[in-house]
N, C-alpha and C positions, 0 to 999 in steps of 0.2 A: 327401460331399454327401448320400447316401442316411440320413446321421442327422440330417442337418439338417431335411431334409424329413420324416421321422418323426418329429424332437422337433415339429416345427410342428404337425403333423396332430396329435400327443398334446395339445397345449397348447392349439389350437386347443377342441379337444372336450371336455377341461377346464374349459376358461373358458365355454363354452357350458353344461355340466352343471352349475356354479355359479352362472351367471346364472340360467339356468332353473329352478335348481330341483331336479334331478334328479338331486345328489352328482356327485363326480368321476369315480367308477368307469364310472356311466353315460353318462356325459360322455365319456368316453375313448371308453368303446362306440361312441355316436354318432358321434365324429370317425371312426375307423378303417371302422366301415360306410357313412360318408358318399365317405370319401376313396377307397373298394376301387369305387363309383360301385353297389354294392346297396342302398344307402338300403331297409329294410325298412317302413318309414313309420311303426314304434312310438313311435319320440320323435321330435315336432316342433317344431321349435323354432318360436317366436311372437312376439320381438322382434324390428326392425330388427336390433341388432348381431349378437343371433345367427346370423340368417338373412345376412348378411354374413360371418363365420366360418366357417360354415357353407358358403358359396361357395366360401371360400378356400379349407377344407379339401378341397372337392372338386377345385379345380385343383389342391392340392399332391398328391395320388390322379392324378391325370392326369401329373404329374410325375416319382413316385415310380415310374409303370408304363412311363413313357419310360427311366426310367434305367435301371430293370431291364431291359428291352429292349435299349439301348446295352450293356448292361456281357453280356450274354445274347451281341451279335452281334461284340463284341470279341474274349470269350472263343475264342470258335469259330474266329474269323478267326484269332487266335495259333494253335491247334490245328493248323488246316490247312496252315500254315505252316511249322512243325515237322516235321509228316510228309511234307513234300515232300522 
């Protein structure tokens, strides 16, 4: 699930640095700073779709940091469990 949500974010920010303008590379950039919720404000996107992209990729960042979390309080709980 955790790659699902980071091919999105990747493709996401992609498609946004090819709409816009700003190559892929950059684009990637974007998603992954968009989705970590630091948005640095150097590239902003300016259309509709991207600024919809754009959103997404920040709920899949919201997503990505719930699952880390989950899979963070699972781990521990197997742990404690073990050592009892």
């Amino acid at each position: 699930m955790l790659s699902v949500v980071l091919a999105f974010i990747a493709a996401c920010g992609v498609i946004v640095g090819l709409v816009e303008g700003w190559g892929a590379w950059r684009g990637l950039y974007f998603g992954f700073i968009t989705a970590l919720t630091i948005g640095y404000g150097d590239l902003v996107p300016t259309r509709p779709l991207t600024h919809v992209l754009a959103v997404l990729a920040g709920f899949a960042g919201i997503t990505m940091a719930a699952l880390l979390a989950g899979v963070t309080v699972r781990a521990f709980q197997v742990t404690r469990e073990r050592l009892k």
